[in-house]
PQR file of N, CA, C, O and H, with PARSE charges and radii, in Angstrom:
ATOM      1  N   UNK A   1    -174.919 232.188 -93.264 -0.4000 1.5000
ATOM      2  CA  UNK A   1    -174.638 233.604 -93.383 -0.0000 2.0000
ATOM      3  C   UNK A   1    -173.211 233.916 -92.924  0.5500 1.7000
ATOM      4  O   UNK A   1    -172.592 234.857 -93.420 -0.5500 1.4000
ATOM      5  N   UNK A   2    -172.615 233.015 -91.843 -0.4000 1.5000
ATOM      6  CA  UNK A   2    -171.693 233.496 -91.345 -0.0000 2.0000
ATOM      7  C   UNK A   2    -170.274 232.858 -92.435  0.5500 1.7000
ATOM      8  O   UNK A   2    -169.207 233.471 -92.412 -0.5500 1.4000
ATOM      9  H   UNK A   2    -173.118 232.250 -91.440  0.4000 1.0000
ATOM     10  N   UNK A   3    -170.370 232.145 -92.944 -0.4000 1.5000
ATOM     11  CA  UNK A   3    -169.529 231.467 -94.121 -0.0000 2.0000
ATOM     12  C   UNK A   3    -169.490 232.792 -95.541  0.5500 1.7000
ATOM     13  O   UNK A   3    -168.495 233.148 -96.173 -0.5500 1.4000
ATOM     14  H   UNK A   3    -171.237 231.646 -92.963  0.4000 1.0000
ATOM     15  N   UNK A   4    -170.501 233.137 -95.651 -0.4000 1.5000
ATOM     16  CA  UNK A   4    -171.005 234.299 -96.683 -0.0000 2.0000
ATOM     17  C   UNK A   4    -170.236 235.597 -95.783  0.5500 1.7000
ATOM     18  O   UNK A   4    -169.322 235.997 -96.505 -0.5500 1.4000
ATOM     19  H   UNK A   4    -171.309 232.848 -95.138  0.4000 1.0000
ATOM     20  N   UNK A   5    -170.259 236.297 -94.650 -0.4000 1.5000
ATOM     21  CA  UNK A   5    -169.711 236.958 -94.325 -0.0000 2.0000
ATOM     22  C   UNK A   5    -167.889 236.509 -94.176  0.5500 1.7000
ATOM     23  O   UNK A   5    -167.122 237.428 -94.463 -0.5500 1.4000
ATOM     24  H   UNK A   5    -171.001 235.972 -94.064  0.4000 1.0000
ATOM     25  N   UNK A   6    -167.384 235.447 -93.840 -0.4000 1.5000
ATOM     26  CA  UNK A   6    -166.102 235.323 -94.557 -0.0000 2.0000
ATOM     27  C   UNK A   6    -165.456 235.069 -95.613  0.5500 1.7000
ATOM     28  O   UNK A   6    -164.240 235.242 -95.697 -0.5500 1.4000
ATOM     29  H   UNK A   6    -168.007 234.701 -93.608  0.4000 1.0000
ATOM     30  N   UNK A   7    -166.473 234.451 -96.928 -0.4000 1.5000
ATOM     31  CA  UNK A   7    -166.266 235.015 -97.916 -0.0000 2.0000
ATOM     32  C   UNK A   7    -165.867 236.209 -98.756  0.5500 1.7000
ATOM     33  O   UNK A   7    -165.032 236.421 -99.636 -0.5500 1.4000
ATOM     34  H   UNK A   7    -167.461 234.310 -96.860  0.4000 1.0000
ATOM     35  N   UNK A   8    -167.025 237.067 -97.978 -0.4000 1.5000
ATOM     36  CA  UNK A   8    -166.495 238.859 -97.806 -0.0000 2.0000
ATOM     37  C   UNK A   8    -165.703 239.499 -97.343  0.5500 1.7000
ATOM     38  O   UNK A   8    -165.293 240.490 -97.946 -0.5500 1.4000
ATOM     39  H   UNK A   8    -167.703 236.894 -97.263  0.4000 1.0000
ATOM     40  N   UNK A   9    -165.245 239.165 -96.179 -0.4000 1.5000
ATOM     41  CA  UNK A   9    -164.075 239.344 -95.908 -0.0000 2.0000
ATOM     42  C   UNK A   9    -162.806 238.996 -96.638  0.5500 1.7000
ATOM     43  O   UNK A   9    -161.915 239.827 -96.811 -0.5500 1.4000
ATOM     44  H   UNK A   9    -165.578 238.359 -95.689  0.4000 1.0000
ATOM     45  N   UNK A  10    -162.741 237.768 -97.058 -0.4000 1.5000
ATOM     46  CA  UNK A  10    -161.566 237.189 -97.782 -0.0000 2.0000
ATOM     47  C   UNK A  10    -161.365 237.893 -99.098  0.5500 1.7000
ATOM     48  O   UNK A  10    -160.182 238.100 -99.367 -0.5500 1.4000
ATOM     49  H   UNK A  10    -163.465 237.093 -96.918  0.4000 1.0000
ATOM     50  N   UNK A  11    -162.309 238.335-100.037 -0.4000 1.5000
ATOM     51  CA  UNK A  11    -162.931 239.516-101.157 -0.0000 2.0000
ATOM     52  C   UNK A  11    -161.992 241.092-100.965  0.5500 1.7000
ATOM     53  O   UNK A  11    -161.234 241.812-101.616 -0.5500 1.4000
ATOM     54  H   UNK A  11    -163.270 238.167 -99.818  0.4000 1.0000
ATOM     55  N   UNK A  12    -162.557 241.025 -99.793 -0.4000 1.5000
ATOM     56  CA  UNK A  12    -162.039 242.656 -99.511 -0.0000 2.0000
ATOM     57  C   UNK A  12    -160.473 242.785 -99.078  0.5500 1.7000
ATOM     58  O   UNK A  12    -159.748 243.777 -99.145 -0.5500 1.4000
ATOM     59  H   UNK A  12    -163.172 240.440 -99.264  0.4000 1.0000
ATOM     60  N   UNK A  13    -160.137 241.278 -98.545 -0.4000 1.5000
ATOM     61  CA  UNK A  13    -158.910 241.608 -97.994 -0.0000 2.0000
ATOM     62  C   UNK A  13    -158.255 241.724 -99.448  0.5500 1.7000
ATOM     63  O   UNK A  13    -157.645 242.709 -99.863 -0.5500 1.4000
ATOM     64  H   UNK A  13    -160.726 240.472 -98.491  0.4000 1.0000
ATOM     65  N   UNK A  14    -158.543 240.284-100.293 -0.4000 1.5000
ATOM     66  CA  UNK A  14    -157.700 240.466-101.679 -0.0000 2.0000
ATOM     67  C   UNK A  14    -157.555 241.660-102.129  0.5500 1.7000
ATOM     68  O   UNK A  14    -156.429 242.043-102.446 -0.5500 1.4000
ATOM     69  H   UNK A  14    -159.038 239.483 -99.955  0.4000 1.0000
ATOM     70  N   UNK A  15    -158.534 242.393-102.236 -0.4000 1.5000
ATOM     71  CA  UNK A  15    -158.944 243.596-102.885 -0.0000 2.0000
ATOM     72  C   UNK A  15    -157.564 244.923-102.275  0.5500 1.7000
ATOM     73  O   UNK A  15    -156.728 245.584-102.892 -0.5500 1.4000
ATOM     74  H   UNK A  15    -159.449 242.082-101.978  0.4000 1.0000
ATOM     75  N   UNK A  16    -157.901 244.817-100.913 -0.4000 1.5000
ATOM     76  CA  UNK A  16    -156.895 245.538-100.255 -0.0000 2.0000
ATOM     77  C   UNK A  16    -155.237 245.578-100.803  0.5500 1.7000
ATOM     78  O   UNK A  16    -154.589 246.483-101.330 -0.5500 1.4000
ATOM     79  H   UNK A  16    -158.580 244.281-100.412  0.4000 1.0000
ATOM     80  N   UNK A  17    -154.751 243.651-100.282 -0.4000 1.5000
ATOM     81  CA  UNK A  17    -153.802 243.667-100.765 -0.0000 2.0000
ATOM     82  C   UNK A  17    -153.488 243.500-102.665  0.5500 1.7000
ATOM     83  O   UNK A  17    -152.371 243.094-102.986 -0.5500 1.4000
ATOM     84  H   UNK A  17    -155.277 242.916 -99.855  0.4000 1.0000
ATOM     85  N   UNK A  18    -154.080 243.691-103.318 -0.4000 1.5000
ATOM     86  CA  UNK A  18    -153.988 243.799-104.558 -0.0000 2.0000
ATOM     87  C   UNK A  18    -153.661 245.622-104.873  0.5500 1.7000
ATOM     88  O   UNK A  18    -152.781 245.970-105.660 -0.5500 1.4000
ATOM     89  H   UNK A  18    -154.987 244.021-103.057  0.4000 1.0000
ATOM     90  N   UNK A  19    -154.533 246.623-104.110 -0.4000 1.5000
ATOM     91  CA  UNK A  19    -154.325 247.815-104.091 -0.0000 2.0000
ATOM     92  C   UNK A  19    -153.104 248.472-104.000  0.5500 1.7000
ATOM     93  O   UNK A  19    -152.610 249.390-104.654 -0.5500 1.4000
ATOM     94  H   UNK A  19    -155.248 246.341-103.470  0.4000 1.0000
ATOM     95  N   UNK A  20    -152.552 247.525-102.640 -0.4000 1.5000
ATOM     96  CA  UNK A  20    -150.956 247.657-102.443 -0.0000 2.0000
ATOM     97  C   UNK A  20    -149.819 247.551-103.118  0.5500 1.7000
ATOM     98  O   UNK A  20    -148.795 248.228-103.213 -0.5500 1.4000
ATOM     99  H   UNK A  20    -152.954 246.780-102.109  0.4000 1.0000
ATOM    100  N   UNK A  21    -150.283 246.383-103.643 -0.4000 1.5000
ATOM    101  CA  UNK A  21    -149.044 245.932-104.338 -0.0000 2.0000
ATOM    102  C   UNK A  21    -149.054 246.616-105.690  0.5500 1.7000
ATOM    103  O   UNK A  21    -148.001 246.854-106.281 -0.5500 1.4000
ATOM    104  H   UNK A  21    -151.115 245.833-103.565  0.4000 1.0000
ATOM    105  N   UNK A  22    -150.173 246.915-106.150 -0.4000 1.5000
ATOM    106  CA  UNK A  22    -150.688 247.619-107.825 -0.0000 2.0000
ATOM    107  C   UNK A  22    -150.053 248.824-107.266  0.5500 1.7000
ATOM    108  O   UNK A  22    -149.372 249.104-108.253 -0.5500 1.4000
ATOM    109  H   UNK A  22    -151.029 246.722-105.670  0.4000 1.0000
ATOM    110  N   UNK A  23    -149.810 249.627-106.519 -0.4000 1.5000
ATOM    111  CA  UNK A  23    -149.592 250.900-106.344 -0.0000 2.0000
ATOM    112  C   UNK A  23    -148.870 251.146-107.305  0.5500 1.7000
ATOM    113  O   UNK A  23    -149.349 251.562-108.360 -0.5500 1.4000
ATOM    114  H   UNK A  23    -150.363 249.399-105.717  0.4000 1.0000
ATOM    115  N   UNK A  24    -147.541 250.933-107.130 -0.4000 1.5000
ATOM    116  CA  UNK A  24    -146.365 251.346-108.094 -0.0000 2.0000
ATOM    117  C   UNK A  24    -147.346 250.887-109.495  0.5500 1.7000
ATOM    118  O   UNK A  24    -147.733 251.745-110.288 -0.5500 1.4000
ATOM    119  H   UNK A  24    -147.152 250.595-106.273  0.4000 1.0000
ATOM    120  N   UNK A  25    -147.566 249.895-109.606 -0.4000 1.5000
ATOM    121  CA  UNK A  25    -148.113 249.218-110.977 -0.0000 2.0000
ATOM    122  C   UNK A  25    -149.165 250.127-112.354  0.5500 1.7000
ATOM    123  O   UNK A  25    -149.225 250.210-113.580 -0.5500 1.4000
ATOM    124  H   UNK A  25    -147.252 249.198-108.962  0.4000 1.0000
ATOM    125  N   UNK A  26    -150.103 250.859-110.646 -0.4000 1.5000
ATOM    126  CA  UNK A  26    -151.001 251.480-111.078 -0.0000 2.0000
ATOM    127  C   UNK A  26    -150.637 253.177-111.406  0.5500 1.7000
ATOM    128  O   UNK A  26    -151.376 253.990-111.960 -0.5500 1.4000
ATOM    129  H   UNK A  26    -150.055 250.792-109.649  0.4000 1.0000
ATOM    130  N   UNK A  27    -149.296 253.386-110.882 -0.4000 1.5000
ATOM    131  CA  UNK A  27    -149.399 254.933-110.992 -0.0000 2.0000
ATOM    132  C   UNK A  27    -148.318 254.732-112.866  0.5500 1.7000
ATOM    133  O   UNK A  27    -148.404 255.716-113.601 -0.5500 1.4000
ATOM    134  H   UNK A  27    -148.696 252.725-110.432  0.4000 1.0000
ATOM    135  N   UNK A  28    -147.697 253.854-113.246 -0.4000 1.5000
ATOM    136  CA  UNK A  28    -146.810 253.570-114.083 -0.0000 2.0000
ATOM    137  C   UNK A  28    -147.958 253.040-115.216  0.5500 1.7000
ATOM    138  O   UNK A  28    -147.573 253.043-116.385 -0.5500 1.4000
ATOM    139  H   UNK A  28    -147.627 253.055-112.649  0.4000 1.0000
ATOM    140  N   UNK A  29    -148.938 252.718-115.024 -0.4000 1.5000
ATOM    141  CA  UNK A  29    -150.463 252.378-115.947 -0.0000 2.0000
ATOM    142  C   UNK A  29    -151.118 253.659-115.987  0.5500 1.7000
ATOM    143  O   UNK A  29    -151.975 253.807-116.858 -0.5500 1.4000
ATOM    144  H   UNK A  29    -149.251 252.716-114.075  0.4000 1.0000
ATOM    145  N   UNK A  30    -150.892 254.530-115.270 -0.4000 1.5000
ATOM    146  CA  UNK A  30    -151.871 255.949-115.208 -0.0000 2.0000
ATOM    147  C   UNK A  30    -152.945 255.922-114.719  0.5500 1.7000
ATOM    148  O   UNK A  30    -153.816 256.731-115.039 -0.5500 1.4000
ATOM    149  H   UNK A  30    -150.195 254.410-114.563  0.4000 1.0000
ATOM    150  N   UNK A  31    -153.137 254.888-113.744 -0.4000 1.5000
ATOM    151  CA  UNK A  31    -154.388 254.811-112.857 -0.0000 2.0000
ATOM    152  C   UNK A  31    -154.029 255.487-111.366  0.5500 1.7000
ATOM    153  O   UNK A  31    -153.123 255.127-110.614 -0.5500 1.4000
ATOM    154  H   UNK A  31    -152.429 254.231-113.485  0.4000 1.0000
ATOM    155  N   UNK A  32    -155.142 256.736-111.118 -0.4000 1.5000
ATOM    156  CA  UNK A  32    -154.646 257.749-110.277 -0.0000 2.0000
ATOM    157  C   UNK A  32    -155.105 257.152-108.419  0.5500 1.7000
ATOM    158  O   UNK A  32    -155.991 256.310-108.563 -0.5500 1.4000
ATOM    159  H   UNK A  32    -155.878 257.028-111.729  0.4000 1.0000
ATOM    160  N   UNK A  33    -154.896 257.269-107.414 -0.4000 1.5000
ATOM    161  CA  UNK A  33    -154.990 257.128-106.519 -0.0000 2.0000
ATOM    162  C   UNK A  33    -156.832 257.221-106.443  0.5500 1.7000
ATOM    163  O   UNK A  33    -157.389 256.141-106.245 -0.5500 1.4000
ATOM    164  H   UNK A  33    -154.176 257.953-107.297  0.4000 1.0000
ATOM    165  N   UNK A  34    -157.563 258.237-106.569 -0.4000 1.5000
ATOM    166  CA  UNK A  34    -158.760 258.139-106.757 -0.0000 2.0000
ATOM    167  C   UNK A  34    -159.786 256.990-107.221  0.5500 1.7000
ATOM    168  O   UNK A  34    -160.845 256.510-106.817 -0.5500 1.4000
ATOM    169  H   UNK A  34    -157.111 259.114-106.730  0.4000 1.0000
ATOM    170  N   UNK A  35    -158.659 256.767-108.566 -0.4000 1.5000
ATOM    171  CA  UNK A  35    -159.143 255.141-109.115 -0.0000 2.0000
ATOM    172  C   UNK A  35    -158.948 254.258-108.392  0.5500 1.7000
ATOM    173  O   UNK A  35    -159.860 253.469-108.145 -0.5500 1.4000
ATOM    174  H   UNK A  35    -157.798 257.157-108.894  0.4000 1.0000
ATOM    175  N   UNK A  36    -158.091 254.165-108.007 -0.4000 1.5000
ATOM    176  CA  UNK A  36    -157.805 253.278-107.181 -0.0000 2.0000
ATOM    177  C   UNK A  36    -158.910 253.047-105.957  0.5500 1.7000
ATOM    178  O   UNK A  36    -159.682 252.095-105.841 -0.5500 1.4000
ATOM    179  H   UNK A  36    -157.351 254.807-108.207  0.4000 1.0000
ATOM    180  N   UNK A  37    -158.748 254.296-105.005 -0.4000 1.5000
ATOM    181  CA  UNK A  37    -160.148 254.346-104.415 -0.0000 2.0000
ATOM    182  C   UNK A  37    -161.579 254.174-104.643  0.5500 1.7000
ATOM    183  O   UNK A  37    -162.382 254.160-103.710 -0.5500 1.4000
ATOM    184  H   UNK A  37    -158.121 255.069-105.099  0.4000 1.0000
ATOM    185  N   UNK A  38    -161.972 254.018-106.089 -0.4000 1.5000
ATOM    186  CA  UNK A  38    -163.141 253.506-106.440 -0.0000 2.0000
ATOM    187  C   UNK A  38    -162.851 252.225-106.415  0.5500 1.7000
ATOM    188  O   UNK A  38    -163.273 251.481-105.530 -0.5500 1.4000
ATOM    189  H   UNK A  38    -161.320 254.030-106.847  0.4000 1.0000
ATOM    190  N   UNK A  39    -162.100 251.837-107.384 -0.4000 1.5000
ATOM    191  CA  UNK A  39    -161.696 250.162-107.145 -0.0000 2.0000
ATOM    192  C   UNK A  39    -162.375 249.686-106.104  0.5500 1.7000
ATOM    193  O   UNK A  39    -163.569 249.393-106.052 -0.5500 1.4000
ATOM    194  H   UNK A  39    -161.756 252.441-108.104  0.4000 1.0000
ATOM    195  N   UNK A  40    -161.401 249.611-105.118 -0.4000 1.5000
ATOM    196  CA  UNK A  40    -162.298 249.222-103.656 -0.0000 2.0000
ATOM    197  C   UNK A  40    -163.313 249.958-103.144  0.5500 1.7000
ATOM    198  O   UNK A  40    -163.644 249.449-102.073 -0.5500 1.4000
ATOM    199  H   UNK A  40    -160.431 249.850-105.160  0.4000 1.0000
ATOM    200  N   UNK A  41    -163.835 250.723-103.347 -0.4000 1.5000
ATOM    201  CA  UNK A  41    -165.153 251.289-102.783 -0.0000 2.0000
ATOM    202  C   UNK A  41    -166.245 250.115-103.444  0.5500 1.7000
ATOM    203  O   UNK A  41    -167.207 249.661-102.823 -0.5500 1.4000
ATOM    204  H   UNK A  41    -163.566 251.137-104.217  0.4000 1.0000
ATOM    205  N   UNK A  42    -165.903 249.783-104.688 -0.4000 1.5000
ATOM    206  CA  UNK A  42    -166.438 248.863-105.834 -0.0000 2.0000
ATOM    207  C   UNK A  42    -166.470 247.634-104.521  0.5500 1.7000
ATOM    208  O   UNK A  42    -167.354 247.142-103.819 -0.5500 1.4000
ATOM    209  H   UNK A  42    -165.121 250.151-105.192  0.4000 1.0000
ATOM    210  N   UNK A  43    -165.292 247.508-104.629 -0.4000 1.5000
ATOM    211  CA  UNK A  43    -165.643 245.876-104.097 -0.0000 2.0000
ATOM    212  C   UNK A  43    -166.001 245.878-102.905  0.5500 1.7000
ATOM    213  O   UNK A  43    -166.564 244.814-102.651 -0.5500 1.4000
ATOM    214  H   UNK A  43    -164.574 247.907-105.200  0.4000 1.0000
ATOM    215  N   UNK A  44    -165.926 246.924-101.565 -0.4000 1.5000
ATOM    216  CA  UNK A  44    -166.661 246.982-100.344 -0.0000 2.0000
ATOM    217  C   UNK A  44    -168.460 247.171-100.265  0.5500 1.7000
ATOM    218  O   UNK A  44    -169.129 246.812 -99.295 -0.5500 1.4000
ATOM    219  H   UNK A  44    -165.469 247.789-101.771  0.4000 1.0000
ATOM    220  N   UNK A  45    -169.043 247.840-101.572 -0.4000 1.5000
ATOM    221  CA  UNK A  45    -170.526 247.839-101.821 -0.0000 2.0000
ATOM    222  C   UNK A  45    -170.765 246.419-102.699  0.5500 1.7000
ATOM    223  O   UNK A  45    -171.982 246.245-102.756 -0.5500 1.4000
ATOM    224  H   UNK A  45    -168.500 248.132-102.359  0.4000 1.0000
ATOM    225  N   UNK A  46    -170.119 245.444-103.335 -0.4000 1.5000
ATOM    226  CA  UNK A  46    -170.654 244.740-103.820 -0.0000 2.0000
ATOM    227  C   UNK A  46    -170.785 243.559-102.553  0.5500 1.7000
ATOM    228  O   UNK A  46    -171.104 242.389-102.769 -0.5500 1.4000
ATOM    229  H   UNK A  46    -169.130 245.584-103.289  0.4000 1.0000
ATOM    230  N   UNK A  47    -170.496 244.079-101.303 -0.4000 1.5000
ATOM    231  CA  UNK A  47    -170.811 242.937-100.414 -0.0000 2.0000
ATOM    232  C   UNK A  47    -172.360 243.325 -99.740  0.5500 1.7000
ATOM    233  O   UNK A  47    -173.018 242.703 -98.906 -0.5500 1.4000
ATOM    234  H   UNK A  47    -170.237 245.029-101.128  0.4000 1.0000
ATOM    235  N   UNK A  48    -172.577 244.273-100.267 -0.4000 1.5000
ATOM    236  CA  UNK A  48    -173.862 245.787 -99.489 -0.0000 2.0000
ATOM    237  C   UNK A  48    -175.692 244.656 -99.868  0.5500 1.7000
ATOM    238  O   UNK A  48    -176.787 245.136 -99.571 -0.5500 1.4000
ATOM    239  H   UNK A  48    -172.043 244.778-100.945  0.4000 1.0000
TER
END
């Protein structure tokens, strides 16, 4: 379990820093900050 919980972790961090760096990426694609916030809401419940 505890290998499975750093799996998840390692998931969410990508997730995080992918958010970051997409910023500029994502507002120049027309994906709004909100989206963005589902994005990861997405990937913090698929660990649920």
């Amino acid at each position: 379990s505890r290998a499975l919980d750093r799996a998840g972790f390692a998931i969410i961090a990508t997730g995080l820093q992918q958010c970051l760096t997409d910023a500029e990426r994502g507002q120049r694609d027309g994906e709004t900050k909100e989206q963005m916030k589902a994005r990861l809401e997405k990937l913090f419940l698929s660990l649920a």
